[in-house]
C-alpha positions as CSV (number, residue, x, y, z in Angstrom):
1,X,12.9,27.1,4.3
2,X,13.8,23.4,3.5
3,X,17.2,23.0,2.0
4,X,15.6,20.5,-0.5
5,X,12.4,20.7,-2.5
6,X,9.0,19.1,-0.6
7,X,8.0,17.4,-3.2
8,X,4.2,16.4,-4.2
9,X,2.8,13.0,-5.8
10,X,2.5,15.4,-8.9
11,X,6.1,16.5,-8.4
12,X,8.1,13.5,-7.6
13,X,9.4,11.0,-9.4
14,X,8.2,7.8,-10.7
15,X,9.8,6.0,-8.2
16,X,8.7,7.7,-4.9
17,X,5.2,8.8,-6.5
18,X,3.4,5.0,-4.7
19,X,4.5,5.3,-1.5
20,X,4.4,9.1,-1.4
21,X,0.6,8.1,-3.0
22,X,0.6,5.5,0.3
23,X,1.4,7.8,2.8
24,X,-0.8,10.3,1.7
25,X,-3.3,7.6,2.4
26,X,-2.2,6.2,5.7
27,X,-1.4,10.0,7.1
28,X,-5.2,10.9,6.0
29,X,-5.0,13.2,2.8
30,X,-1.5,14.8,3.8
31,X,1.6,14.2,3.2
32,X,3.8,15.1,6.0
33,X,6.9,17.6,4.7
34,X,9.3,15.1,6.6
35,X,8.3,12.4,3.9
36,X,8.2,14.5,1.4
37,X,11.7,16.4,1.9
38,X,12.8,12.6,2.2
39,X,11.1,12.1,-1.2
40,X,14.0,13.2,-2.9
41,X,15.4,9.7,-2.7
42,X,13.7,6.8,-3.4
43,X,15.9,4.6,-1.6
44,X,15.6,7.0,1.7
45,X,12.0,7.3,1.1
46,X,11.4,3.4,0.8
47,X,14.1,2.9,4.1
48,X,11.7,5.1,6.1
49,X,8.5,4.3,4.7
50,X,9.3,0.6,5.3
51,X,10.4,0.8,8.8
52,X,8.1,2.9,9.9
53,X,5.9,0.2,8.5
54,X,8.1,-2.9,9.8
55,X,7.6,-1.0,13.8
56,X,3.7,-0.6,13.7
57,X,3.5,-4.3,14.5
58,X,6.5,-4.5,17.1
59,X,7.1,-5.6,20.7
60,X,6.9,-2.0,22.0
61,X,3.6,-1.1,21.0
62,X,3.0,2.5,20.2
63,X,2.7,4.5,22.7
64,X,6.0,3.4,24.2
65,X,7.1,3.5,20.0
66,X,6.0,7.3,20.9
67,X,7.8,8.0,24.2
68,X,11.0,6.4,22.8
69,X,10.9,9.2,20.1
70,X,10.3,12.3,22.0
71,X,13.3,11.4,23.9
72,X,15.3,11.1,20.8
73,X,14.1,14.5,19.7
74,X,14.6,16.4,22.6
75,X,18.1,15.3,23.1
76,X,18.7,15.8,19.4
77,X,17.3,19.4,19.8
78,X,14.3,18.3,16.7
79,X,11.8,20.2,16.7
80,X,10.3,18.4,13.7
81,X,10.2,14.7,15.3
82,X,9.6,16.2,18.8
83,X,6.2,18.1,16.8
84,X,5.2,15.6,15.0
85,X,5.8,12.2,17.6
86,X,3.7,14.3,20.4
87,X,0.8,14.4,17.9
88,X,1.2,10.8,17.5
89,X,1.7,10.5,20.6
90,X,-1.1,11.9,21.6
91,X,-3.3,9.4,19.0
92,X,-1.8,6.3,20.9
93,X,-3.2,7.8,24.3
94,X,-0.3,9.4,26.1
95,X,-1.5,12.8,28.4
96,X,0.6,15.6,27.7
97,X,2.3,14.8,31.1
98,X,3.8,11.6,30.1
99,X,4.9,13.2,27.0
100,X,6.7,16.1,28.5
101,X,8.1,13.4,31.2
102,X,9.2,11.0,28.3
103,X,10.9,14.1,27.0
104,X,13.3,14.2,29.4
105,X,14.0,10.2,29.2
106,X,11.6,9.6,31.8
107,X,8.5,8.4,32.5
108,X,5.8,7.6,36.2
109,X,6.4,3.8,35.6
110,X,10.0,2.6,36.9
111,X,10.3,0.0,33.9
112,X,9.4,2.4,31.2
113,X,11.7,4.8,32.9
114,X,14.5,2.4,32.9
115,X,13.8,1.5,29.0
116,X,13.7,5.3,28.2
117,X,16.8,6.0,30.0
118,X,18.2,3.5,28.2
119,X,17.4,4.9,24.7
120,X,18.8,8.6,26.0
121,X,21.8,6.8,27.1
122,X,22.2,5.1,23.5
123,X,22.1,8.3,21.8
124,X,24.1,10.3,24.1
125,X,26.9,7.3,24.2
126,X,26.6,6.8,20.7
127,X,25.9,3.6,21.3
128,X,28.5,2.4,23.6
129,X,25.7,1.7,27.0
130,X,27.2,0.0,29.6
131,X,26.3,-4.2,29.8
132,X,24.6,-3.2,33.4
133,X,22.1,-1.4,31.8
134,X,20.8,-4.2,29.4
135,X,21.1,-6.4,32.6
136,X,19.2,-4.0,34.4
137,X,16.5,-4.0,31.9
138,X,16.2,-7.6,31.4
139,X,15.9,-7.5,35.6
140,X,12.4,-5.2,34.6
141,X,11.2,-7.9,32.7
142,X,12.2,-6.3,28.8
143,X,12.6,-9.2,26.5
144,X,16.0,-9.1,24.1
145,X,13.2,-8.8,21.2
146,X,12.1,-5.2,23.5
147,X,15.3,-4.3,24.0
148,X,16.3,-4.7,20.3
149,X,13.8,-2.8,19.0
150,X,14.2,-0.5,21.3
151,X,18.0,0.3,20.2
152,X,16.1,-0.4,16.8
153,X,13.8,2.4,17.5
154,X,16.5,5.0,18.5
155,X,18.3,4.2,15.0
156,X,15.1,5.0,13.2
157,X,14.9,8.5,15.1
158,X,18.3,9.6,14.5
159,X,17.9,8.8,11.3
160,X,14.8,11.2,11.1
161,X,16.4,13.7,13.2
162,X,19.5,14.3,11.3
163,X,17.3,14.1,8.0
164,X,15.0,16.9,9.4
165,X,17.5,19.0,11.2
166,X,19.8,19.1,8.2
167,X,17.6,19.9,5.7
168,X,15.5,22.4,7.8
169,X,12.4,20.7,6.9
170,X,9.5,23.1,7.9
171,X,7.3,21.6,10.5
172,X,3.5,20.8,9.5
173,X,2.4,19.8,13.4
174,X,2.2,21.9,16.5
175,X,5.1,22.5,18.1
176,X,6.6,21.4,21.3
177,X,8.8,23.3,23.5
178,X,12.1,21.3,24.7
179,X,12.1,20.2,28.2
180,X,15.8,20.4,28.5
């Protein structure tokens, strides 16, 4: 049971009832608990909302956007963000192969390996990656606009990680096993 209330468009308050209204919209007639636990804040609520939003027109494009997220999850040990990113996942046109694979920080292509490892690496070093590996990238052909949305990307995932994880927020998509 979520450690906060999921709150509804009928239950928020002023401030979060638009873009709870907005999502609703975009996420066709739901509103996904994640938001809605996050609801609670406005100021969380429109951080989220808005990068989510900012990200749907980056460099990385979204199945990679995708991949980079079931990594985060599955080394966080989310099982809300690992759920709900291989459903989206899925949407952008990722097999349930390269899902599992990006799971583990890898993936069949050696550039989008490098780039996932990458992301693992940033989460498990807290940030601290070694200047090789953004060398190594930029030797793959990532741009610095790729590689900072990619660290960009891992910030936003943490972010929804720790939010779900702490607040036990009760998953609303099919669940994934880890591939630890």
């Amino acid at each position: 049971m979520a450690r906060v209330p999921i709150l509804t468009v009928d239950t928020a308050t002023p401030a979060t009832q638009s873009t709870l209204t907005k999502i609703e919209k975009a996420v066709g007639g739901m509103i996904p608990s994640m938001f809605a636990a996050v609801a609670n804040s406005p100021a969380a609520l429109q951080s989220m909302w808005g990068s989510f939003g900012a990200f749907s027109t980056g460099a990385l494009g979204a199945a990679l956007t995708e991949q980079i997220a079931v990594a985060v999850a599955d080394t966080n040990d989310c099982r809300y963000c690992l759920a709900a990113h291989t459903a989206l996942g899925t949407q952008a046109g990722l097999s349930a192969a390269e899902l599992a694979t990006a799971q583990q920080g890898h993936s069949d292509d050696p550039s989008i390996d490098a780039l996932l490892q990458f992301a693992h690496s940033l989460v498990q070093q807290r940030g601290e990656v070694a200047e090789s590996e953004i060398v190594k990238l930029r030797e793959l052909g990532w741009t610095d606009s790729q590689i900072v949305e990619t660290i960009a990307q891992v910030g936003l995932n943490l972010f929804t990680n720790y939010i779900n994880i702490a607040l036990d927020v009760p998953v609303d998509f099919p669940e994934v096993p880890f591939q630890r």
